[in-house]
C-alpha positions as CSV (number, residue, x, y, z in Angstrom):
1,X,3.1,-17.1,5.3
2,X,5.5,-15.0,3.7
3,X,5.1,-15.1,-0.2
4,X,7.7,-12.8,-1.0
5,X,11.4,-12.0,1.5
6,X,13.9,-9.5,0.1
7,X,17.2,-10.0,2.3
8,X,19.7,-7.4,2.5
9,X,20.1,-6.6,-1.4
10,X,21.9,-4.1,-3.4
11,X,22.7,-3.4,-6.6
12,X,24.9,-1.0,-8.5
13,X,25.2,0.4,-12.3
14,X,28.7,1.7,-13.3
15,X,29.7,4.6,-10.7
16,X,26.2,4.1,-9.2
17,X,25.1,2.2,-6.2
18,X,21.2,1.8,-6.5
19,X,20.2,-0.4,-3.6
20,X,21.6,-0.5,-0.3
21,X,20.7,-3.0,2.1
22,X,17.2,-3.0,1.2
23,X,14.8,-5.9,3.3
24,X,11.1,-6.2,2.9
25,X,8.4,-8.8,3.2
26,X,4.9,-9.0,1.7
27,X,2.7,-11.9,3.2
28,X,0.0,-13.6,1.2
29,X,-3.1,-11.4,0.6
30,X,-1.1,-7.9,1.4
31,X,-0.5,-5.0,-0.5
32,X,3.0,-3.3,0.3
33,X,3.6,0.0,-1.7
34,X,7.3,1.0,-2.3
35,X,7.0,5.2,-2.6
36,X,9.7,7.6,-3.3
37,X,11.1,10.4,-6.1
38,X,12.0,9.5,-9.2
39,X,16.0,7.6,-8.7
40,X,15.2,6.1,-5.2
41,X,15.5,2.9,-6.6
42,X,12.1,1.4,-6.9
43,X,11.9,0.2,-9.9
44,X,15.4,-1.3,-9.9
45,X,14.3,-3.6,-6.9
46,X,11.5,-4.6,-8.4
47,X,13.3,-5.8,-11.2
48,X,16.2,-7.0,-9.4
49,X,13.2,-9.4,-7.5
50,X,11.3,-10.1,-10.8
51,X,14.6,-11.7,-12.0
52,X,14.8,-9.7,-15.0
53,X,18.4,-8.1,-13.9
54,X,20.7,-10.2,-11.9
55,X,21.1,-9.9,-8.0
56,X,24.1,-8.5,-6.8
57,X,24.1,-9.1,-3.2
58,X,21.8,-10.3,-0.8
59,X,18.7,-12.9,-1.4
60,X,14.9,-13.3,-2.6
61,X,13.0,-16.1,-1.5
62,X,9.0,-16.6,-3.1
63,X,7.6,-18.9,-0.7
64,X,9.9,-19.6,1.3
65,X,12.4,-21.2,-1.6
66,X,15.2,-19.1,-2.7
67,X,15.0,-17.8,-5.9
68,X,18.1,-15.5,-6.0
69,X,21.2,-15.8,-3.9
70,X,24.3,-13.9,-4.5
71,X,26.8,-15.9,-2.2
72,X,25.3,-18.9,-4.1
73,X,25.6,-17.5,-7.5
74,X,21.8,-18.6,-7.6
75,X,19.8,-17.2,-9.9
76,X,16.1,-18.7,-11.0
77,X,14.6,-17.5,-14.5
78,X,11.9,-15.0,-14.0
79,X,9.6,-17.2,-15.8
80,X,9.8,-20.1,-12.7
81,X,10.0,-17.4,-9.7
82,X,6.0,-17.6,-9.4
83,X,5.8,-14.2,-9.8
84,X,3.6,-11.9,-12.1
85,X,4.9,-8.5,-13.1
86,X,2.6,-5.7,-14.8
87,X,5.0,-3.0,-16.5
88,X,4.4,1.0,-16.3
89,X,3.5,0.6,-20.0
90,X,1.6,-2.4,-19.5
91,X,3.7,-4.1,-22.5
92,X,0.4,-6.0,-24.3
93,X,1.2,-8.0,-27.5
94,X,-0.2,-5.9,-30.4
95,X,-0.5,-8.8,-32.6
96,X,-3.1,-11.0,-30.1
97,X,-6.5,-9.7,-29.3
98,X,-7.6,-9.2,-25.2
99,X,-8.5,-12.6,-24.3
100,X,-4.5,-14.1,-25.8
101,X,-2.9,-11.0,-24.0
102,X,-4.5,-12.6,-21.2
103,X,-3.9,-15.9,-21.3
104,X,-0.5,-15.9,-23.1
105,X,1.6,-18.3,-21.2
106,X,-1.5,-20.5,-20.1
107,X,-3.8,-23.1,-21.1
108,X,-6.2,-21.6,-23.1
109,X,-9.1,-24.2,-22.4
110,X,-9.4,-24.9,-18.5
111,X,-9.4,-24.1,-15.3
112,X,-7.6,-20.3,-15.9
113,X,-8.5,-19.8,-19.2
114,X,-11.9,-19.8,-17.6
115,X,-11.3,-17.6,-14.7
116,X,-9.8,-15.1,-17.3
117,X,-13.6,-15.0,-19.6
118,X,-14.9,-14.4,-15.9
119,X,-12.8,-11.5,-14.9
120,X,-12.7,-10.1,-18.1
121,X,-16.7,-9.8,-17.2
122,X,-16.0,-8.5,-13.6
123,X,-13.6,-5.7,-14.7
124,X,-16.2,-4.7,-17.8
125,X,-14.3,-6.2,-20.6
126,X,-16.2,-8.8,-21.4
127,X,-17.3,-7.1,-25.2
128,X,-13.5,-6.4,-25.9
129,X,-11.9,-10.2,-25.6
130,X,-12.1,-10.1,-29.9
131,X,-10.7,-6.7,-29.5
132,X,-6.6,-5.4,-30.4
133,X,-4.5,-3.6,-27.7
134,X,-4.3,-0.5,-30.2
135,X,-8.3,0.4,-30.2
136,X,-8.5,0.2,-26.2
137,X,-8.7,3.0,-24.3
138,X,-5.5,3.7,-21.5
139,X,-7.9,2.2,-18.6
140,X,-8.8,-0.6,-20.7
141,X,-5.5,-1.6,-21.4
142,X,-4.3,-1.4,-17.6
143,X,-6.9,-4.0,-16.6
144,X,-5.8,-6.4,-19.1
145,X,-2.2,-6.0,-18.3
146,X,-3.3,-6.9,-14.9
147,X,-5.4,-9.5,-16.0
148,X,-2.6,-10.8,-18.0
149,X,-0.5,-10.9,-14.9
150,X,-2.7,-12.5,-12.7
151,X,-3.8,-15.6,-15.1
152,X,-1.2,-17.8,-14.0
153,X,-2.5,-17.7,-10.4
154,X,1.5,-16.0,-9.2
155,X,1.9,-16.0,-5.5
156,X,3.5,-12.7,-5.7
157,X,2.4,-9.8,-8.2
158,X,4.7,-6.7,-9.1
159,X,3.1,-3.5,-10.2
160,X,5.4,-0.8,-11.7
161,X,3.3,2.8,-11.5
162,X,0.2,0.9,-12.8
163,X,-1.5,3.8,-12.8
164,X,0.2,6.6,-13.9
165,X,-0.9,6.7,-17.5
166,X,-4.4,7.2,-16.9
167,X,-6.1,10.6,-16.7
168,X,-7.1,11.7,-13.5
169,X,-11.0,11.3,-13.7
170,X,-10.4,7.0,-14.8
171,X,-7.4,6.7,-12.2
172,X,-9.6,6.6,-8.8
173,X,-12.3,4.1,-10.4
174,X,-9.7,1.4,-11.7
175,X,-7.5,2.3,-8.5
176,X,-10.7,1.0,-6.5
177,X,-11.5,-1.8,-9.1
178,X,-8.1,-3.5,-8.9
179,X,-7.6,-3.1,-5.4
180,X,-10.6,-5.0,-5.0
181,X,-9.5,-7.8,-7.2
182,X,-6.0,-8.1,-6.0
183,X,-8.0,-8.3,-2.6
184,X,-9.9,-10.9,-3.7
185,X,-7.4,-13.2,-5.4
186,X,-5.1,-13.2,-2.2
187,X,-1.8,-12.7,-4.2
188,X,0.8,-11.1,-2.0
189,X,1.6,-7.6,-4.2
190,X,4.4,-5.0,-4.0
191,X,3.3,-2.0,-6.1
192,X,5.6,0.7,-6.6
193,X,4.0,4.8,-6.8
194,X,5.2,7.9,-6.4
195,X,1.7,9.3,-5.1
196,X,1.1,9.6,-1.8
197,X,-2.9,9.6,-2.2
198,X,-2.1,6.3,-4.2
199,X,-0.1,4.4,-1.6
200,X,-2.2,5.6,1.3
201,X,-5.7,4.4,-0.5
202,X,-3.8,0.6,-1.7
203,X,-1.6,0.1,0.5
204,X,-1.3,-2.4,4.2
205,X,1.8,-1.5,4.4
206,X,3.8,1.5,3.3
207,X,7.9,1.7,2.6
208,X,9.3,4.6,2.0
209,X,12.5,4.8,-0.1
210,X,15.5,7.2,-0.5
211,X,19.0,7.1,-2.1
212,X,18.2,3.4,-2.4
213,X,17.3,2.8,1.4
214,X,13.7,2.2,3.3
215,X,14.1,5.2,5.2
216,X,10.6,4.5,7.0
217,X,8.4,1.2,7.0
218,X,4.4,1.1,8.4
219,X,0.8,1.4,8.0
220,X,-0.4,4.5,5.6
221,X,-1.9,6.1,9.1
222,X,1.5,6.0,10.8
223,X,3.6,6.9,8.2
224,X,1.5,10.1,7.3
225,X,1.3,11.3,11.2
226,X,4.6,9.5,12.3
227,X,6.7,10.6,10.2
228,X,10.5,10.1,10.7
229,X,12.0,13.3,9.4
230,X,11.5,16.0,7.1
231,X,11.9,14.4,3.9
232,X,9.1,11.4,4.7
233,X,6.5,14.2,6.4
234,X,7.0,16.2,3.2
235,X,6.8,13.5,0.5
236,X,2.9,13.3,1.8
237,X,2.2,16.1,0.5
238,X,2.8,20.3,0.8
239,X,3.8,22.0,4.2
240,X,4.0,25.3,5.6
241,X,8.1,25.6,7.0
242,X,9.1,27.7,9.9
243,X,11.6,27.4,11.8
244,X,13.3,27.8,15.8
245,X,15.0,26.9,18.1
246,X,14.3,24.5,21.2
247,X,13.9,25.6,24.4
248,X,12.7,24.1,27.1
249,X,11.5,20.5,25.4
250,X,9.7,23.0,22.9
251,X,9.9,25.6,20.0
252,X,8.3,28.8,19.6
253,X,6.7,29.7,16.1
254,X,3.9,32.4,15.3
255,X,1.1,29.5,15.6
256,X,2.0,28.5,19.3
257,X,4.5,26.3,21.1
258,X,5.2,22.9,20.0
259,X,6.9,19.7,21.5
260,X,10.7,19.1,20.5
261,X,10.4,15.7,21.8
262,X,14.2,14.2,22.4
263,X,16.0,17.3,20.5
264,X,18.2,19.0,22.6
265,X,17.8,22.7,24.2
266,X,19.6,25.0,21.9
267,X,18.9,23.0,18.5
268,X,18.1,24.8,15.3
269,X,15.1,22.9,14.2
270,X,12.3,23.0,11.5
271,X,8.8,22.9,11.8
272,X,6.7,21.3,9.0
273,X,2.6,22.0,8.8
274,X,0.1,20.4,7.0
275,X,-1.6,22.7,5.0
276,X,-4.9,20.9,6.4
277,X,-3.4,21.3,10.1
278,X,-4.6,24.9,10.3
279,X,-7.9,25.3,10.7
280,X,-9.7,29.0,10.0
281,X,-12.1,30.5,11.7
282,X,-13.2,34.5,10.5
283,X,-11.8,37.1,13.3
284,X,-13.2,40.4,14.0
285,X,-9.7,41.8,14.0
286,X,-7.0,39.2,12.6
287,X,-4.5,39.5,15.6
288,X,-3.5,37.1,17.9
289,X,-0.6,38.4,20.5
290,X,1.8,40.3,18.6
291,X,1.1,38.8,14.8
292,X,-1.5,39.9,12.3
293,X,-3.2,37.3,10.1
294,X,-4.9,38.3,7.2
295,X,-5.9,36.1,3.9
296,X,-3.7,36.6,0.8
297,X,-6.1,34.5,-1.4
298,X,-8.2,32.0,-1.4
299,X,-9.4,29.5,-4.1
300,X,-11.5,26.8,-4.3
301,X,-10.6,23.0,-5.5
302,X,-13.7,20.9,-5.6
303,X,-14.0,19.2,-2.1
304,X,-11.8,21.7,-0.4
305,X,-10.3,25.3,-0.5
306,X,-7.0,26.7,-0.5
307,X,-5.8,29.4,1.6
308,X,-3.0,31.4,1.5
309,X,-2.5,33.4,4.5
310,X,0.0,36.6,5.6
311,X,0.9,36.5,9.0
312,X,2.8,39.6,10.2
313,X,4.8,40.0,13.4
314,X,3.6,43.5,14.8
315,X,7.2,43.7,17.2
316,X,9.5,43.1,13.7
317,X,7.7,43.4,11.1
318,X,8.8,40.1,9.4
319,X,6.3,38.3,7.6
320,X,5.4,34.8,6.7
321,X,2.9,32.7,4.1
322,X,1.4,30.2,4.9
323,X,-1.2,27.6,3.6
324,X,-4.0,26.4,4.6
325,X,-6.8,23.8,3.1
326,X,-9.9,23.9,4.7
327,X,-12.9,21.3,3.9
328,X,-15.4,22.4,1.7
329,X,-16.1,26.4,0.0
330,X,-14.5,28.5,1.9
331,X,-13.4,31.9,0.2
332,X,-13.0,34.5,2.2
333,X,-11.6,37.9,0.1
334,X,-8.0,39.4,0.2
335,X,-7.4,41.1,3.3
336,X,-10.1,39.5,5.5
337,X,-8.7,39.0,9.0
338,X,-8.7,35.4,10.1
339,X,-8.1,33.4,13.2
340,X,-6.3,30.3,12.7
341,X,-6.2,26.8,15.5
342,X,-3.7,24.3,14.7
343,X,-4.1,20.2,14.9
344,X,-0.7,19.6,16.7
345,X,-0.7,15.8,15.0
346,X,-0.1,17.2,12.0
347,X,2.7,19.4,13.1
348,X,6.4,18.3,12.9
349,X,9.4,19.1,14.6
350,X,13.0,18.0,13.2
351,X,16.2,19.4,13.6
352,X,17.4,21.6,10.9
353,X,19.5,19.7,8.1
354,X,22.6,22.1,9.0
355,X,22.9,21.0,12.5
């Protein structure tokens, strides 16, 4: 069943149209991240669903009732939607210890109120229900604002960047610990992100946003290998840019020829690289046809290593730098000749922006 149907919607500020036409579903026990740069209009939809600004045009339905219509002037309180919502800055009552945050708006004897003492104990709160929003650490604080949400059992959750405060050694642990509540509960959640690693580890279901559109909807797998132009292939993450023109179905660059599926001959096109596309291999003399390739740097971050490379055209003398990431230490010095394969799936060809 679908717990959550966005229809068509926009909305507008003064001299600012925010959403266009934007449609989504999120069936019960799926997690549908909303990514995009900041001004996209993510937050703004999720609002506009929550009830907490007014729908303009279009209509939200929470299991299968209509909650908002804009034809119909319709317009439910957020407080009947069904719908919990957990704010960027998670928005805790100062004045009421954990276990009230949690169960504000509940029964605090019964059927939630006991649900709430036990996942208080699964998420490792159990010592901090006597405890005041202001002496709990960032992480701490996240899991009760999600605890808070969830108490009343919504159908649908909203998440607004529920992550983005914490520090970067806590944010993969209670990443993995609430995706594996919200898993468990079943409730049907949109979370907006702007991180790619973010979206790709929660997410079923992936929609990309732009100027207030869904420029691209799928699984995490298709949207990072699928992408559907430039902007989506480089919201995922850094690429190398060269560009050509097409010729015969294909384009030339300095790594090899590439497939300009459905752009026509003659087309100035780009071509975007995953850094982690070009794979290095050390080369007794760095050359491969008329282009030198030497390494400009190299440093190591953790799990992987970072590679800038120099690759020189020995007919013109034009040069280009590129990036690589390569899995595990690898640190070869400045200078060292290299020979470089590239994975073709993570190559993309688009036509340039002023065709």
């Amino acid at each position: 069943m679908s717990e959550l149907v966005a229809i068509e919607v926009s909305h507008a500020f003064p001299g600012t149209r925010v959403l266009e036409s934007v449609s989504l579903t999120v069936e019960a026990g799926q997690l549908v991240c909303l990514i995009g740069p900041s001004g996209c209009g993510k937050t703004t939809l999720l609002r506009v669903i929550a009830g907490l600004d007014r729908l303009q045009r279009g209509r939200v339905l929470v299991e299968g009732k209509v909650v908002a219509d804009a034809d119909a002037r319709r317009h439910t309180s957020p407080e009947k939607r069904g719908i919990g919502l957990m704010f960027q800055d998670y928005a805790l009552f100062p004045h009421l210890n954990v276990f009230e945050n949690v169960v504000y708006g509940v029964a605090r004897s019964g059927e939630r109120a006991t649900w709430a003492r036990e996942a208080l104990a699964r998420m490792g709160l159990e010592g901090y229900a006597d405890a005041y929003p202001h002496t709990l650490s960032g992480g701490e604080q996240q899991r009760v604002a999600l605890l808070r949400a969830l108490a009343p059992a919504p159908k649908v959750l909203l998440l607004d960047e529920p992550f983005s405060d914490l520090d970067i050694t806590r944010r993969a642990q209670i990443r993995e610990e609430t995706f594996d509540l919200l898993k468990e509960t079943g409730v049907a959640t949109l979370m907006v992100t702007h991180d790619p690693e973010e979206a790709m580890f929660m997410a079923d279901h992936i929609l990309v946003m732009a100027g207030g559109r869904i420029v691209q909807a799928g699984p995490p797998l298709k949207t990072y290998l699928e992408p559907v132009d430039a902007f989506v292939a480089a919201l995922f993450g850094p690429v190398n840019r060269l560009e050509g023109t097409v010729a015969g179905g294909r384009v030339a660059t300095p790594l090899g020829s590439l497939a300009a599926d459905g752009i026509p001959d003659g087309t100035r096109v780009q071509v975007l690289i995953r850094p982690e596309a070009l794979q290095l291999d050390p080369a007794p003399d760095g050359v491969a046809g008329d282009t030198e390739l030497s390494v400009d740097w190299a440093r190591l971050l953790g799990r992987t290593s970072l590679v800038r490379l120099r690759m020189r055209s020995r007919a013109t003398g034009a040069e280009v730098l590129l990036h690589a990431r390569v899995y595990g230490t690898f640190l070869p010095a400045t200078g060292t000749a290299v020979s470089v394969r590239l994975d073709r799936d993570r190559a993309f060809v688009f036509p340039a922006a002023d065709n």
